[in-house]
C-alpha positions in Angstrom: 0.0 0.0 0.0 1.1 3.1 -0.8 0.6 6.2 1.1 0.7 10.1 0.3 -0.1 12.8 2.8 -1.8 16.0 0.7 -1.8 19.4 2.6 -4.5 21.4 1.2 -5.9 24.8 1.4 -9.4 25.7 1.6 -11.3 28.2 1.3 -11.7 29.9 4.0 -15.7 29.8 4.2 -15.8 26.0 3.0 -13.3 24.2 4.7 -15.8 21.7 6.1 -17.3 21.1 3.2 -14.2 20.5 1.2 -13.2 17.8 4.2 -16.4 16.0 3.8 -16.1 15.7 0.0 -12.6 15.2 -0.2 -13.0 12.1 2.9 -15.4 10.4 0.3 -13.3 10.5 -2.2 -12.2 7.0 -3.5 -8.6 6.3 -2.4 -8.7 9.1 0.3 -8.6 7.3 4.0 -8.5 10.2 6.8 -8.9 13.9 5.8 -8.0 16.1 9.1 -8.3 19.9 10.1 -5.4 21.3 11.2 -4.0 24.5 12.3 -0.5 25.9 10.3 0.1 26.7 7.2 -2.7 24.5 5.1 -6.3 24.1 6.1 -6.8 20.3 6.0 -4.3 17.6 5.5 -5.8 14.0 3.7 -4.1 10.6 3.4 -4.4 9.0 0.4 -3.5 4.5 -0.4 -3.3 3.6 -2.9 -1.9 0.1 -4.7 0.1 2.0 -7.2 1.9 5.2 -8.1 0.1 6.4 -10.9 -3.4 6.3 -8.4 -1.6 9.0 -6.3 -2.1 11.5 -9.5 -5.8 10.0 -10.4 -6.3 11.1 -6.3 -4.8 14.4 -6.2 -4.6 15.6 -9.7 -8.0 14.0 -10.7 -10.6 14.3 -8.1 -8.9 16.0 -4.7 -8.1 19.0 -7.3 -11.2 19.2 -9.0 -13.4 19.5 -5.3 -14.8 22.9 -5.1 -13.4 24.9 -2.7 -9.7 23.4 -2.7 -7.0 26.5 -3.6 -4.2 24.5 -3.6 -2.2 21.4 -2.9 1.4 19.5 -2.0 1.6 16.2 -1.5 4.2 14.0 0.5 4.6 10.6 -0.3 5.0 8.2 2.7 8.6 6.4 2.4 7.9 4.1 5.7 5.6 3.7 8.4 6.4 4.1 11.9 3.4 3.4 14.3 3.6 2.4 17.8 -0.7 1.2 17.3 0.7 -1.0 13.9 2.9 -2.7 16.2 0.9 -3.2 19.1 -1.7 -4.8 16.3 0.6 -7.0 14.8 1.9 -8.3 17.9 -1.6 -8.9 19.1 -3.0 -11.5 16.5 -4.9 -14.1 17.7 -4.9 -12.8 21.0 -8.5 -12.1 21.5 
């Protein structure tokens, strides 16, 4: 799975619409609001590279409201909660 973190600015009157559309995006996982320099920041995963520019380019983009956006794609994951789950299989 492959992940990319998109920091996006809204609109300033529609960033809670623009989260809710962008969350039910296909391919887009979490969308938070944040405080700093961008207005919401989304996590895309994907399967493959070329889904991260169908994401962003071709539907994250294209939501009314969004201004702008840079995305950061996710090398590794370091989680103390994914650990804690893969140590915990078959433990219930």
């Amino acid at each position: 799975m492959i992940t990319a973190i998109v920091m996006i600015d809204a609109a300033t009157d529609s960033i809670g619409e623009v989260a809710e559309t962008v969350a039910g995006l296909p391919g887009v996982s979490e969308v938070y609001s944040v405080a700093g320099d961008v207005d919401l920041v989304a996590l895309v995963r994907v399967r493959e590279f070329p889904e991260i520019a169908e994401v962003v380019a071709g539907r994250i983009n294209k939501v009314p409201g969004v201004l702008d956006t840079a995305t950061h794609i996710a090398f590794r994951t370091y989680s103390r909660h994914d650990l804690e789950a893969a140590f915990s299989i078959g433990m219930d």
